[in-house]
N, C-alpha and C positions, 0 to 999 in steps of 0.2 A: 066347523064353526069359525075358526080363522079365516078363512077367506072372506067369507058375508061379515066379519068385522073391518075388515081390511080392504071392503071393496071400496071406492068413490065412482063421484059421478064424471063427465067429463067435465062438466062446470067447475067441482072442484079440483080436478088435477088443474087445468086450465090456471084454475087461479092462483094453485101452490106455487105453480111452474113462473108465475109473472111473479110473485114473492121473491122468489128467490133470486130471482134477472133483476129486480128492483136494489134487492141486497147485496149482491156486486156489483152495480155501476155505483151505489154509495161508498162500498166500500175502496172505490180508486175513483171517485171522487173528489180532487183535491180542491179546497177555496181556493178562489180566486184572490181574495187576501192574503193567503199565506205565499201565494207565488208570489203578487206583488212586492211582499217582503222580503223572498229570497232576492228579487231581481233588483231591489236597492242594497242588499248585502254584498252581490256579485260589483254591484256598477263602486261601489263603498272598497274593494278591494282594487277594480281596475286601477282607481285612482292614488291607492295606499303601490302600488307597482311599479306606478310612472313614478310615484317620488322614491321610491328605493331604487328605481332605474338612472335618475337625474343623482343620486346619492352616489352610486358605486362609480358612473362614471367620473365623479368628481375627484372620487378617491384611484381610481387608475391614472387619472390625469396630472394629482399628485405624484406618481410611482414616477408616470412618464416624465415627467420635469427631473425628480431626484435622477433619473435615471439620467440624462442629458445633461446635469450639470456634473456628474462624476459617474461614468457609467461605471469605472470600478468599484464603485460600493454599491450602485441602487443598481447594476446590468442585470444580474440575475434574480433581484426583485421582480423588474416591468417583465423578465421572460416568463416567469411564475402568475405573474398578474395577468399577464395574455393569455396564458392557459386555463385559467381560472373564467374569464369572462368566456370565449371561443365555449367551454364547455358550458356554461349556462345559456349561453346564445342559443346554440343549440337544441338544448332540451328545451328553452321556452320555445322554439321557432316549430318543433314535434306538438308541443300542448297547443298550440295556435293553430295547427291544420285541423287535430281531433276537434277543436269546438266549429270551427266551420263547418267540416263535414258532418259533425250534431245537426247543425243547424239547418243544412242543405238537405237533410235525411228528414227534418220536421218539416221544413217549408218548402222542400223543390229546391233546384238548381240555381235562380235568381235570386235565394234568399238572402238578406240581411243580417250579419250577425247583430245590428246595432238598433233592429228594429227588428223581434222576433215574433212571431206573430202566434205561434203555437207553443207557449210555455210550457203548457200541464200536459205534452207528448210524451208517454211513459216509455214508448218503447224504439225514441230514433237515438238517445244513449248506451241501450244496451245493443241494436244493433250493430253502431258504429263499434265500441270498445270492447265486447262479448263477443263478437263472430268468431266462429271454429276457422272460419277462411283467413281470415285476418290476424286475430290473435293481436288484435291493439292494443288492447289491455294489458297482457299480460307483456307484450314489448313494452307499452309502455311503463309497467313496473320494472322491467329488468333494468330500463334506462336510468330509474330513478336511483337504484340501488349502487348502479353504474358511479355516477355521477354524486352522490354520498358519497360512497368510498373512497373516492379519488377529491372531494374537495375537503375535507378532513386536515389531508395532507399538508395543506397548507395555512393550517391554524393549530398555533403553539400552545395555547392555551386549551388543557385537558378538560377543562368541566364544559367551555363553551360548544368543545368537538363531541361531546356524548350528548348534550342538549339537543344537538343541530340533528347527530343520527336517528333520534329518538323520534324528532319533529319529521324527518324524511323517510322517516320506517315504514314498509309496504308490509309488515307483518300478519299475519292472518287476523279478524277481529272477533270478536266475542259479538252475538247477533240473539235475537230472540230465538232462530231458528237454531241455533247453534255458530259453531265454530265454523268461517267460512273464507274464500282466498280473498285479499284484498281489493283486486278489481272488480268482486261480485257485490259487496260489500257497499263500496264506493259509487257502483254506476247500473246495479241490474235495477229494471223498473223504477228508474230517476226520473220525474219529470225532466225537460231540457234546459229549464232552467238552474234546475238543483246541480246538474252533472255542471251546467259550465262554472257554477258556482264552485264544485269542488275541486273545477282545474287549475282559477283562479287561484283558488287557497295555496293551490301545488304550487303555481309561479311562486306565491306571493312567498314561501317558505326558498325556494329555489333561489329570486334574487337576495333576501335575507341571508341566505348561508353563500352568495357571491360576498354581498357585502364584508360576511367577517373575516373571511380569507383574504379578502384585499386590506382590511383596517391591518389584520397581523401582517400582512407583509409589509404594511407602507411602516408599522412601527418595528420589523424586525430591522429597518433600515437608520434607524437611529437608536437601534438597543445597545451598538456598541460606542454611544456618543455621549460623553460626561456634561452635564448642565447641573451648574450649580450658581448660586446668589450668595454663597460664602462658602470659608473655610474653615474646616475643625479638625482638633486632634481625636483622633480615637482609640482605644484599645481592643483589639480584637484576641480574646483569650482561646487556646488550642483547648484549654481546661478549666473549669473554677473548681473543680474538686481534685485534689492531688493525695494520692498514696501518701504516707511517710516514706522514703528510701526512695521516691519517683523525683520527677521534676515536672516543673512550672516554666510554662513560656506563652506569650504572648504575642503579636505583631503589633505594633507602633506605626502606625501611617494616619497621612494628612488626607481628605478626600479631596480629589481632582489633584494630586500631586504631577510636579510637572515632570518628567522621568530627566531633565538635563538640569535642573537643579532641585539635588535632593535636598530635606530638610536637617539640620542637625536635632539629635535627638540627648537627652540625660535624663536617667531613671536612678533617683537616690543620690542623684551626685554625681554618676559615672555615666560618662560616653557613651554611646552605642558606637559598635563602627560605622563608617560612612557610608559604607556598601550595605550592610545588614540592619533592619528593624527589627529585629528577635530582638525579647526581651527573658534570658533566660534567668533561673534561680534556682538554687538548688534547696528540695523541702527537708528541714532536716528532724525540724520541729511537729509536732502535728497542732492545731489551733487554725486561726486567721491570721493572713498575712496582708497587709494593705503597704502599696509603694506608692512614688505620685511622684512624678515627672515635668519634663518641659521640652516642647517643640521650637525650633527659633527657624524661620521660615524667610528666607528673602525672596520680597514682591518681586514685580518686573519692573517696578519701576525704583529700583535699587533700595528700598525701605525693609526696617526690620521689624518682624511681626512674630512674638513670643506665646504659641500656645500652651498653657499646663493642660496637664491629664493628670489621671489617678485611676487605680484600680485595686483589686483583690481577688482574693482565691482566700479556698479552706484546705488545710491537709489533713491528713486524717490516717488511722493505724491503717495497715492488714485488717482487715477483717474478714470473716466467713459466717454465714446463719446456716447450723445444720438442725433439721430436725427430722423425728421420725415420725413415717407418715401415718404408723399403725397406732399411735400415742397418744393422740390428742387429747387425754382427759385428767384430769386434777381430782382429788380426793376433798372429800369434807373433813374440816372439823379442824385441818392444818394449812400453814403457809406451807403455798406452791411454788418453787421459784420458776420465773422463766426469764428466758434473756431474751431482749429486741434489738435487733440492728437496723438499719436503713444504710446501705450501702452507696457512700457520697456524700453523705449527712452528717455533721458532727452531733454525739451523741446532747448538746445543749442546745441543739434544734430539734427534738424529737419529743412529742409526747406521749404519756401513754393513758388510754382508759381500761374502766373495767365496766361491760356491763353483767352484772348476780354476780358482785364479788365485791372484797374490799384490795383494795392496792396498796402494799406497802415498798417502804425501799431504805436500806442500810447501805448507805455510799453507794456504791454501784449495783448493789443485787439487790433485785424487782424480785415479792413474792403474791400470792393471791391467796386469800382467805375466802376461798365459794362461802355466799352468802347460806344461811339455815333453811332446807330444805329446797333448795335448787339443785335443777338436775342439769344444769350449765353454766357455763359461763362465755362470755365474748370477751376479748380483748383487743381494742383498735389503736391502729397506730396511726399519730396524726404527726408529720411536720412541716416543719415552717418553711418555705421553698418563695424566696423573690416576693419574702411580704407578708406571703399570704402562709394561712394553717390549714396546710390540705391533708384528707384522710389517705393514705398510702398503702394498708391493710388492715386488717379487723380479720381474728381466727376465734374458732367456735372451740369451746372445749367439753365431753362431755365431762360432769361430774358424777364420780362413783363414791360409795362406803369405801372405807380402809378395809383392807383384809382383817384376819382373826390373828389376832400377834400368836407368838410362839411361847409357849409355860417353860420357865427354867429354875434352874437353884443356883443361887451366883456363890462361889466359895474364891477362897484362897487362891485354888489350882484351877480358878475359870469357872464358867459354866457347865453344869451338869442338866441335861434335857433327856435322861431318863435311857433306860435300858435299851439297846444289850450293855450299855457302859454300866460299871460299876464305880460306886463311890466308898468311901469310909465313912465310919459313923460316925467319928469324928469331925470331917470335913461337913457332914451334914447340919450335926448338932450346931456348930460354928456360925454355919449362916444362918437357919433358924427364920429366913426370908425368903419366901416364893418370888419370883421376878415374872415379867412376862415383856416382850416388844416385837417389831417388825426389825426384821434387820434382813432382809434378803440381799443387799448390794445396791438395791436402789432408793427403798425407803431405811430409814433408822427411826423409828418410832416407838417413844415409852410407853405403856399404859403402867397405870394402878392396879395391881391385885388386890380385891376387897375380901372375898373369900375363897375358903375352899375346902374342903372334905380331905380324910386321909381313910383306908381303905385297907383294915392289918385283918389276917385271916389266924386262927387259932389252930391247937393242936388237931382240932374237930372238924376243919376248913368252913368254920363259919366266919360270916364277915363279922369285923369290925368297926362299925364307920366313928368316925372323931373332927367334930369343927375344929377351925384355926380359929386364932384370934385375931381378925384383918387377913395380912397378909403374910404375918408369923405363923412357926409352928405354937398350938396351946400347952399348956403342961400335961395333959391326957395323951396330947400327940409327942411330944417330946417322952414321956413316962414307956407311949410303947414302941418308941424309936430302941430303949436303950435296953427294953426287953429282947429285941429280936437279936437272933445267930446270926454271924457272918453267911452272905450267900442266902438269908432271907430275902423276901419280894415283899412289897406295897405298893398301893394305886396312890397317886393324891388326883382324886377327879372333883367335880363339881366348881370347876374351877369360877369363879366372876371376875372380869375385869372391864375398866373404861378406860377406854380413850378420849386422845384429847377431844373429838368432836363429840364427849359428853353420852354414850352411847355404852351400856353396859352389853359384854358379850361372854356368852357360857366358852369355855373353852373345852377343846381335847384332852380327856385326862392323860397322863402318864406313868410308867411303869419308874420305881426307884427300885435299884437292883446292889445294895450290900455286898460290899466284897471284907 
């Protein structure tokens, strides 16, 4: 049954067949409009080439004059500059043959590159710059990359040189078809007008990176030449933030000083020597220190001309910020302290915020109060730098509950926190106050004991449970305190206490062990 679906006539193959031939001659098809367009782009660039070519000579012709009038300073300017044009010469005089031979490959041997007569020729571009025999293309990219690398060289300026490589990049490109070599890219199935177009473009980038390699050289020839329309004192500080125990210094110079008559200098009232414009001090103080000075300068034409200056610095303690990295979290319910340094900063430049907290401060210690039921906090630090209040850091803290304090009996002889130690019953009845806190070595924190149970066992070993009253023993509790034998046991459990963040917690009972 397949087949007799699948048969046709020959009339319809015939016609599928002309379909299809119909729908690729459309599909490489190009308008005649759109050539036209490329071929005012191409002719729009010849003419953008002459003027960067009337450009760069202008600017070699500079070199060569500098160069003539002191060949000691501009000689190895113009030799750099010759090399520079020699190699663009060249590679445009390579792109100038490939377009002719485009051409001559479109129209015959007599052809005109200036009157081309076959634009929408798809395939005398990829002949010419694609042949497996020739490999133009791909010389022709090695040249480019050639002639990149090497005109780089001669231009100081680092962003202009990564611009220029960028624009001259023969890199593989990104294609519908995929990822493909640049000269494929560029020239396979080009009409002849589009490929001379894109040779174009290559000069046009080619004398553009001539020109800036000549602009740097003709201005490395006056980098080392002072111009100025007046004179000023200035201070040029090694430091404006100083140690306490360090030092402070400065340079004092005039700009365009003349090196055979130097300027006399006084900072504070004192001298500088003749030979030296260090202006040293020693920081002894920490704070701000501001001095202001005066330049006395003889013209050439024997007159005297008195510049002041002025300057500052800050000094400032030792300091170090250490913290632990495993730590970051603050507790509720209490001030946290933390300390903030900015390192260069005097601490009356420095601000602090709190975001889910409240900040406080007693002379020099900063604490944070985590806001109620936050489970962090931020703290940024912002200071004041040339003016301005810039943010410097900001650290996240997580916030935790306090731990569960520790139940104790505070007597005469210290605290008692329950067996194997044994107490007197004396020392017990005395204190007659349950206590409780955190005190590990890094928090010391009180709570309130509000209640608590006591736990006496009889001849029978049945319990005996007994409230306090608060955080007193009661008189039930005292009554069979005074009953019991030396070397008796009791529990006091059921303990409650709060803390400062307001939070009541059962505690661990403990053993009291009578001696």
């Amino acid at each position: 049954m397949s087949r007799k679906l699948n048969r046709m006539s020959p009339r319809q193959q015939m016609i599928n067949l002309m379909y299809l031939v119909l729908t690729a001659m459309l599909a490489l098809n190009v308008s005649s409009d759109v050539l036209d367009g490329v071929s005012q782009v191409d002719n729009g660039l010849i003419k953008t080439n002459k003027a960067l070519q009337s450009r760069n000579e202008t600017l070699f012709n500079q070199i060569a004059d500098a160069a003539q009038i002191n060949p000691t300073k501009s000689g190895n300017a113009l030799f750099d500059a010759t090399q520079v044009v020699e190699m663009s010469n060249e590679l445009l005089t390579t792109i100038d043959s490939l377009k002719l031979e485009i051409v001559r490959k479109a129209d015959g041997k007599n052809a005109d590159i200036n009157r081309i007569k076959n634009h929408e020729n798809l395939g005398a571009a990829s002949e010419v710059l694609l042949s497996p025999t020739t490999n133009s293309g791909i010389l022709l990219k090695q040249n480019i990359n050639k002639f990149s690398n090497n005109i780089v060289k001669f231009i100081n300026n680092t962003s202009i040189a990564e611009k220029l490589t960028a624009t001259l990049s023969t890199s593989t490109i990104e294609t519908s078809e995929g990822v493909v070599d640049w000269e494929i890219a560029k020239f396979n199935n080009q009409p002849v007008i589009a490929a001379l177009t894109q040779l174009s473009k290559i000069q046009s980038d080619i004398l553009h990176a001539e020109g800036e390699a000549l602009t740097s050289l003709l201005n490395g020839i006056d980098a080392t030449d002072l111009r100025v329309n007046q004179t000023n004192a200035f201070v040029i500080p090694k430091n404006q933030i100083v140690t306490q125990g360090g030092e402070y210094y400065a340079d004092i110079i005039l700009a365009a000083i003349d090196s055979t008559s130097r300027p006399t200098i006084e900072v504070n009232g004192v001298k500088l020597p003749a030979t030296n414009s260090v202006y040293r001090a020693p920081a002894s103080q920490p704070g701000k220190v501001t001095y202001n000075g005066l330049m006395t300068v003889t013209e050439r034409d024997g007159s005297i001309r008195k510049l002041p200056f002025s300057g500052e610095y800050d000094v400032i303690k030792p300091t170090a910020t250490i913290s632990a990295t495993m730590m970051n979290i603050m507790y509720a319910g209490i001030q946290n302290p933390i300390s903030v340094s900015i390192p260069g900063v005097i601490d009356s430049n420095v601000l602090v915020d709190v975001i889910g907290g409240k900040l406080s401060k007693q002379g020099t210690t900063l604490s944070v109060l985590p806001n109620n039921g936050t489970n962090a906090v931020t703290v940024v630090v912002k200071a004041q730098l040339d003016n301005t209040l810039a943010e410097v850091s900001r650290q996240d803290f997580k916030v935790r509950l306090l731990p569960d304090p520790r139940p104790f009996i505070k007597f005469a002889g210290g605290n008692y926190f329950g067996s194997p130690r044994t107490i007197q019953r004396k020392a017990l009845l005395s204190s007659s106050t349950l206590c409780a806190s955190i005190d590990d070595g890094i928090l010391d924190i009180p709570f309130d004991v509000i209640s608590f149970e006591t736990l006496f066992f009889d001849s029978m070993n049945n319990g005996i449970p007994e409230k306090s009253n608060g955080s007193s023993f009661s008189k039930r509790q005292t009554d069979q305190i005074n009953r019991l034998k030396s070397g008796s046991r009791f529990f006091i459990t059921s303990i409650k206490a709060k803390g400062p963040d307001g939070n009541i917690r059962l505690l661990s009972p403990f053993e009291v062990y009578l001696n």
